[in-house]
C-alpha positions as CSV (number, residue, x, y, z in Angstrom):
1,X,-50.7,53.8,-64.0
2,X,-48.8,54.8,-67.5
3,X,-50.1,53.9,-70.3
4,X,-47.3,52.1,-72.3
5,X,-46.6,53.1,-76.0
6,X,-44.0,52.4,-78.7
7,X,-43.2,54.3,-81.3
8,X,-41.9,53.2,-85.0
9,X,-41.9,54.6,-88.2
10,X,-42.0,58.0,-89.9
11,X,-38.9,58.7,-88.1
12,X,-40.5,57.3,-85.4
13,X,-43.8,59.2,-85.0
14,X,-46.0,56.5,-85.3
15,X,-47.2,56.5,-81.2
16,X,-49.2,52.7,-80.2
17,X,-50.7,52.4,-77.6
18,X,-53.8,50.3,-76.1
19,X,-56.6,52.9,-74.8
20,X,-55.9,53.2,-71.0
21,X,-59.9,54.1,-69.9
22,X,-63.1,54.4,-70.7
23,X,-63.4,57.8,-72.7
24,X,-63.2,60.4,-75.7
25,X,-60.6,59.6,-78.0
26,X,-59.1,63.4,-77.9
27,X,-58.7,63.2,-74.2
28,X,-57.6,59.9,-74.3
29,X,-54.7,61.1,-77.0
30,X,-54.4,63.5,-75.2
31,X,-53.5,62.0,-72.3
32,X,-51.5,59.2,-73.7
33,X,-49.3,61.2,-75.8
34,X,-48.8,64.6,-73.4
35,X,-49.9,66.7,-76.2
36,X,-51.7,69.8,-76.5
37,X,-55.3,69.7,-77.0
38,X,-54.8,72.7,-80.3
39,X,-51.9,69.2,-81.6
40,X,-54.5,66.4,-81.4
41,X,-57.6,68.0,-82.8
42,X,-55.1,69.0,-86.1
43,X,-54.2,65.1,-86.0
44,X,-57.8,64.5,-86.3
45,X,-58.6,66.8,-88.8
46,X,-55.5,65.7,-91.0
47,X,-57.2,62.4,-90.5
48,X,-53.9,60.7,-88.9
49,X,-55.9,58.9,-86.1
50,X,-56.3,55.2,-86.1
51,X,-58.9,53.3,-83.3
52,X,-58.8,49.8,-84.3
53,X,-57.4,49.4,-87.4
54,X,-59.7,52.4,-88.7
55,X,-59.1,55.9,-89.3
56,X,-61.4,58.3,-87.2
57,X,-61.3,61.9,-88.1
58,X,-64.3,62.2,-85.1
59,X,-62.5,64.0,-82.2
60,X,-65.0,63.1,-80.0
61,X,-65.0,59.8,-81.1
62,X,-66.1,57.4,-77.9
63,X,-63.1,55.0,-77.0
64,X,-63.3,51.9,-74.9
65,X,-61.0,50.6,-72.5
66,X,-58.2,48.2,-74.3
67,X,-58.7,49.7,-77.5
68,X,-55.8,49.5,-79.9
69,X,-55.1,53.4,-80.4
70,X,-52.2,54.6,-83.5
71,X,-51.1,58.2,-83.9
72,X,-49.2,59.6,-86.6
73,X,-47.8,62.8,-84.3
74,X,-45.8,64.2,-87.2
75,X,-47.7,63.7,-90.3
76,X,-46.3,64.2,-93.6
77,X,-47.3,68.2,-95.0
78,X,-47.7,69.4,-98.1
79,X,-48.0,73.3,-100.1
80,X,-52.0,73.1,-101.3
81,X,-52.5,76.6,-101.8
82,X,-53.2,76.7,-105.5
83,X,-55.9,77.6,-107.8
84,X,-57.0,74.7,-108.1
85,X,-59.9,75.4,-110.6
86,X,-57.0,76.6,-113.0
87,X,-55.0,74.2,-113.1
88,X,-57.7,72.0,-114.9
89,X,-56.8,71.2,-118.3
90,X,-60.6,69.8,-119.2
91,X,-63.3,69.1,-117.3
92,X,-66.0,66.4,-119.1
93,X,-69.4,65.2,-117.6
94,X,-67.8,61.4,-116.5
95,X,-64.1,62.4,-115.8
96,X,-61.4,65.7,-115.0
97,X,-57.8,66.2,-116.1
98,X,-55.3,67.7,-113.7
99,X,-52.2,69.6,-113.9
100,X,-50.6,68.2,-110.3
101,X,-48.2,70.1,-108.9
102,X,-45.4,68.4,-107.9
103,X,-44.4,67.7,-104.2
104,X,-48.1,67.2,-103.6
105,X,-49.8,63.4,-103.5
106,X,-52.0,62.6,-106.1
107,X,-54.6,61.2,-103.4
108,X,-55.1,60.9,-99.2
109,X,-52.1,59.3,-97.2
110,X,-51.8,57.2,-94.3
111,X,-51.4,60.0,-92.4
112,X,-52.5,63.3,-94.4
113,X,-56.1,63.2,-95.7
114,X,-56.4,67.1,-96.6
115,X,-53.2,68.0,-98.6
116,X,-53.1,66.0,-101.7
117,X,-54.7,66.8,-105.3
118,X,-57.7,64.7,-105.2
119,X,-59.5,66.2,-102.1
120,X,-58.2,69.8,-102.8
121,X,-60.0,69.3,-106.6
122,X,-63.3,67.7,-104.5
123,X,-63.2,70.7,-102.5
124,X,-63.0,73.2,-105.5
125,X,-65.5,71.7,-107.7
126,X,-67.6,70.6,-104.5
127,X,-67.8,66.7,-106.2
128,X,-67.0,63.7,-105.1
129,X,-63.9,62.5,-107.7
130,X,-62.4,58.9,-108.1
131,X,-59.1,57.3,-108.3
132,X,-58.2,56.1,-111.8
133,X,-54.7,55.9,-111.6
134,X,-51.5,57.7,-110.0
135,X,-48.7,60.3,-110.0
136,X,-45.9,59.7,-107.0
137,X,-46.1,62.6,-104.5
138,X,-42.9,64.0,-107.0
139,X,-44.2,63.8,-110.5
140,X,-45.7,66.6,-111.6
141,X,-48.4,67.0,-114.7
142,X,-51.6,65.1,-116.0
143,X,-53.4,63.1,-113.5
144,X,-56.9,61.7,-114.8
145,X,-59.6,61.7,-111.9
146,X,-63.2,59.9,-112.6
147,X,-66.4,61.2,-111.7
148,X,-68.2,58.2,-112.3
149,X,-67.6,54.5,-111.4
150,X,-68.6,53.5,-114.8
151,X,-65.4,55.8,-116.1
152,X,-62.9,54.5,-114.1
153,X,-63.7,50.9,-114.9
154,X,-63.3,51.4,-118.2
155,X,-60.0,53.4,-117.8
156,X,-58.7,50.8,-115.9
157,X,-59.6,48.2,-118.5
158,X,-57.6,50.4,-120.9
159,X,-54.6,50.4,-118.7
160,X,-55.2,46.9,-118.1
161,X,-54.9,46.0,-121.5
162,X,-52.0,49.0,-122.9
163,X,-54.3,51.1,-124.6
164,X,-53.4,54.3,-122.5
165,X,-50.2,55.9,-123.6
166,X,-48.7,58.4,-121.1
167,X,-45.7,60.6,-121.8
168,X,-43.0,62.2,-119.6
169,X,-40.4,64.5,-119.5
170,X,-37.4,64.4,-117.1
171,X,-34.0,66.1,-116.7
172,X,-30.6,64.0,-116.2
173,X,-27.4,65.0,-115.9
174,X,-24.8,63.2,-118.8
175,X,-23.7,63.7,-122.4
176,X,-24.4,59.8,-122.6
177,X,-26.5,59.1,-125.8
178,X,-29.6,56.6,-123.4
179,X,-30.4,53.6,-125.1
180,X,-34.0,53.8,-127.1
181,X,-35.7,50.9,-124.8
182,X,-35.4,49.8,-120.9
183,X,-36.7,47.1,-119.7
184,X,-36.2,46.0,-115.7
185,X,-37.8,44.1,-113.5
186,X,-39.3,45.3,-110.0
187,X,-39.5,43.8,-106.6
188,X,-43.0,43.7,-105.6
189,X,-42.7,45.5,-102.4
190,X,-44.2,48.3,-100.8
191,X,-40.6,49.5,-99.7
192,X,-38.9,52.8,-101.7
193,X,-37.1,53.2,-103.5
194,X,-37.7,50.5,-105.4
195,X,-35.3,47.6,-106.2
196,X,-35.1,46.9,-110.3
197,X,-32.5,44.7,-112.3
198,X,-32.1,44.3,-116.0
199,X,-32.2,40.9,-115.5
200,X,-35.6,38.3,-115.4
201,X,-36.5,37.6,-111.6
202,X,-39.4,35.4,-111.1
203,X,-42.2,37.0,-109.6
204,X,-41.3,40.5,-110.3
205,X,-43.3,42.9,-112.0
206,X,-41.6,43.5,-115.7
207,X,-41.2,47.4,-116.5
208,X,-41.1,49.0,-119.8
209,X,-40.2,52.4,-121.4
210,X,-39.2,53.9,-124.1
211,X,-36.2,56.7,-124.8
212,X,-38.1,58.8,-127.7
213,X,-36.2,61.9,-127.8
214,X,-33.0,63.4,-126.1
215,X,-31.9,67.1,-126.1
216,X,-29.7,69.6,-124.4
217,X,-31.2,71.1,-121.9
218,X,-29.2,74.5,-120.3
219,X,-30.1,75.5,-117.1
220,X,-26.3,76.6,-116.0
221,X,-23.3,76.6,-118.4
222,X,-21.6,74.4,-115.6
223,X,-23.9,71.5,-115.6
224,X,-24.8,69.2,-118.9
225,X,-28.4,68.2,-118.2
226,X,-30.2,66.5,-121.1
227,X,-34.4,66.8,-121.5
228,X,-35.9,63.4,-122.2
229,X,-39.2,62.7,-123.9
230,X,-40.7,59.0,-122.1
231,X,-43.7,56.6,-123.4
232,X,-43.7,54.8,-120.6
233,X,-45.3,51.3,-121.3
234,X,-45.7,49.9,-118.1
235,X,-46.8,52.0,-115.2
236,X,-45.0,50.4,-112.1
237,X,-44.7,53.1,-109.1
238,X,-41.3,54.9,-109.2
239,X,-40.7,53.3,-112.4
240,X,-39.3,56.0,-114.6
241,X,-36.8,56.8,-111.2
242,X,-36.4,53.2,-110.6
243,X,-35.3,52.7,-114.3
244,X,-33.5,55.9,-114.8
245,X,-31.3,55.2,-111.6
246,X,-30.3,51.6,-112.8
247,X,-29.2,52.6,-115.6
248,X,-27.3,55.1,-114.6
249,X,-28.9,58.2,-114.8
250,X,-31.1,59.3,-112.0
251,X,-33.3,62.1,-112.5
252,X,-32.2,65.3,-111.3
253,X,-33.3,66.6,-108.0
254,X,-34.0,62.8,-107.2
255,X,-31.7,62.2,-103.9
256,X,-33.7,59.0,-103.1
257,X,-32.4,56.8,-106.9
258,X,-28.6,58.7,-106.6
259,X,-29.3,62.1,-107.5
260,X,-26.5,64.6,-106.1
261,X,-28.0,67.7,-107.5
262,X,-30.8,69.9,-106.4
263,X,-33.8,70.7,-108.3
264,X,-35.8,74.0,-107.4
265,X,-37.8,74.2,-110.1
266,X,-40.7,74.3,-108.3
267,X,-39.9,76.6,-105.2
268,X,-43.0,75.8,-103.4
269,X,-42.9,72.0,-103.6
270,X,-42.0,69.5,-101.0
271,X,-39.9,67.1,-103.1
272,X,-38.3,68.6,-106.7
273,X,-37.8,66.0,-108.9
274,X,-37.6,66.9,-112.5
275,X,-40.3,64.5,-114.1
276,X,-43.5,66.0,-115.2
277,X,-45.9,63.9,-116.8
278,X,-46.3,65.9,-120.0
279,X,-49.2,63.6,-122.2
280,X,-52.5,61.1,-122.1
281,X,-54.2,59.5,-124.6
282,X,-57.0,57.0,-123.9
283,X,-60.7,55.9,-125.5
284,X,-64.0,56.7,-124.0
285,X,-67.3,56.3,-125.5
286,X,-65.7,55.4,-128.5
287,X,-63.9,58.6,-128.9
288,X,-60.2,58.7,-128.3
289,X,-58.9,61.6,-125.6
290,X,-55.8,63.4,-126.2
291,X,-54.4,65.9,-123.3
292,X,-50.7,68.0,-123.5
293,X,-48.7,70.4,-121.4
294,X,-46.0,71.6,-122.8
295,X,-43.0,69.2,-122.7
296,X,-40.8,71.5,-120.5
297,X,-40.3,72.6,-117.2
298,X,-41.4,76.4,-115.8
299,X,-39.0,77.3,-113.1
300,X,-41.0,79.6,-110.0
């Protein structure tokens, strides 16, 4: 008998399908799916196997008959072949600062467990690291990762409360003169790219950034980009593209919010977006932490 499966999502890789025997979960997959034995144990490995709701990364994980079996057959990759130990900008006893590359998640996926900058910086400093806040897959710069609970509860109390400012750079493309303030609000949805309006919807998420400095920035005599310098106040994800976009002027590289130009500054990146994540300043232990990369972009 067949075993039935549908497919959805991720341009319709997603395989679901209830487990048709008694058996390993790699011969099951196996099975199911028609795939090669080499495919499925990489699926596993990525950590893109689901049995019951749960993701197994155990090829040889037992499976019952009528289990609910999901399969992400063409998980999302990602370049992680970096120094990884270099691109640490400080390393303290409770917490680390990263320089993440862009094109590269700033922790594990749905369906990629491996490529992304926490696990690659766990792997490198052979430490278990926690989340204390985020950079989308395309933002490139300053990510702060905590090595203790005790860290990352009172980071989060700081963003909690706005006593964490983070700075950005980004590219656009206009001679427009930006306004010193935005402020939109966000539809509180998982969807991208995100949906924001300039004017007050109930229930969605208010988003706040400031305009602090605008320059010429020449990377062709034909095009007129201008470098920005953001304090972003509210940290919303895909804000600063969200924002940018509404107003006008999405950020270059950034085909999702508008963009119709391409941005290779990073050659080895999935996704070229010029937005780097430039400057953090927070308190611990009663001592206030200031971090910088320079506020421009290096072109591989």
């Amino acid at each position: 008998m067949q075993t039935q499966v549908t497919a959805h999502g991720f341009e319709y890789g997603v395989k679901h399908f209830y487990s048709p025997a008694d058996g390993l979960a790699i011969d099951i997959i196996q099975s199911a799916l028609n795939l090669d034995q080499s495919v499925v144990l990489n699926l596993f490995l990525l950590g893109a196997v689901y049995i019951n709701h749960q993701r197994v990364l155990d090829a040889n994980h037992a499976v019952n008959y009528g289990h609910q079996m999901r399969v992400h057959t063409k998980p999302r990759r990602y370049f992680v072949e970096y120094d990884w130990k270099s691109r640490i900008v400080f390393e303290h006893d409770d917490f680390v600062i990263l320089n993440k590359p862009s094109g590269l998640p700033s922790h594990p996926s749905v369906d990629n467990v491996i490529e992304n900058s926490l696990t690659q910086l766990e792997r490198a400093l052979n430490i278990k690291l926690l989340i204390s806040h985020r950079l989308d897959t395309t933002t490139e710069g300053l990510i702060v990762y905590g090595k203790k609970p005790e860290f990352v509860k009172a980071f989060n109390l700081q963003l909690q409360s706005k006593n964490i400012e983070k700075k950005y750079v980004a590219l656009i493309q206009t001679r427009d003169t930006l306004p010193e303030r935005l402020i939109h609000y966000m539809e509180p949805s998982p969807r991208a790219p995100k949906k924001v309006t300039p004017i007050f919807t109930e229930g969605w998420d208010e988003c706040e950034l400031l305009i602090e400095k605008q320059m010429d920035y020449k990377v062709t005599e034909l095009i007129d980009l201008q470098l920005i310098h953001i304090n972003l106040l509210t940290g919303r994800t895909h804000q600063i593209r969200a924002q940018l976009a509404e107003a006008g002027y999405p950020l270059v590289g950034d085909k999702m919010y508008g963009s119709e130009l391409v941005w290779a500054g990073n050659s080895r990146s999935n996704a070229q977006v010029a937005l780097k994540s430039c400057s953090i300043e927070f308190t611990y232990l009663d001592q206030r932490h200031f971090f910088e990369l320079p506020a421009f972009f290096e072109v591989i």
